[in-house]
N, C-alpha and C positions, 0 to 999 in steps of 0.2 A: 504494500500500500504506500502511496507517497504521500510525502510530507504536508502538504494542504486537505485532503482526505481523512490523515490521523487528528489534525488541529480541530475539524469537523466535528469528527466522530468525538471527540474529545468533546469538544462542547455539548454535539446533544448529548451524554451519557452524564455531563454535568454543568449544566449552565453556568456557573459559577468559576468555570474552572479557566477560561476563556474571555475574555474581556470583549464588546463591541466593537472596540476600534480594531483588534487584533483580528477577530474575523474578516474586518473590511479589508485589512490588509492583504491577509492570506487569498483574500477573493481576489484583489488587483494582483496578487503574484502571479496567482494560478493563469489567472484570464492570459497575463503577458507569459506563461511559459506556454499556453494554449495556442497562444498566437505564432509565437516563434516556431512550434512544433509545426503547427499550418505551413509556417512559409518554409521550414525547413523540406514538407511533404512535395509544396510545391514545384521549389528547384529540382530534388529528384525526381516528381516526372517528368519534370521539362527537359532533365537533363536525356532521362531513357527513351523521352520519346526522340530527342534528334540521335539518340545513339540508335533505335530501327530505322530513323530516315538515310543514318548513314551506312548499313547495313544492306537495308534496300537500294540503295546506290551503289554500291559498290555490288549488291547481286545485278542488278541490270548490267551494270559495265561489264560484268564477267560472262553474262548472257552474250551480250555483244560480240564481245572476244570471241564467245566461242563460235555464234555464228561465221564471223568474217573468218575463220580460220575455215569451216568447213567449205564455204563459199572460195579461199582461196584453194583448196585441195579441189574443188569441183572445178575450180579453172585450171589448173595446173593438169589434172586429167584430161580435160578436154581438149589441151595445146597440145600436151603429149599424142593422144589419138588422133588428131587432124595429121600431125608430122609424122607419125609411121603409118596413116595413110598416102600422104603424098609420097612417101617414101614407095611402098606397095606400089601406086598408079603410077611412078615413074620408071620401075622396076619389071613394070609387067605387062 
């Protein structure tokens, strides 16, 4: 349990034992560690979400790559068989 929850629980179990001010206190502490924990949540997803944009970026680039490599094996086949036919129609 943390510590603004125990000051709490402390008061209801004995009103006396806790003072007004002290609770308004522990309430402004908590609200600002509530806060901070927010924006703390926040940066982390902002940060994980550009770390899958950059993920997905970097899969597409590598999609790419791999197409144009197959696209240049298909050309390279295809130069190849033009020239050992010319080769063939010259020869025969």
């Amino acid at each position: 349990m943390n510590k603004h929850m125990e000051l709490v629980n402390r008061y209801l179990a004995d009103n006396d034992s806790v003072s007004l001010e002290r609770l308004h206190a522990n309430y402004d502490s908590a609200a600002d560690a509530a806060d901070a924990a927010a924006a703390a949540a926040t940066e982390g997803a902002a940060a994980a979400v550009a770390a899958v944009a950059a993920v997905e970026a970097a899969a597409v680039e590598a999609a790419a790559a791999a197409v144009a490599a197959v696209e240049a094996a298909a050309a390279e086949d295809a130069a190849k068989k033009a020239f050992f036919q010319k080769v063939v129609d010259a020869n025969y």
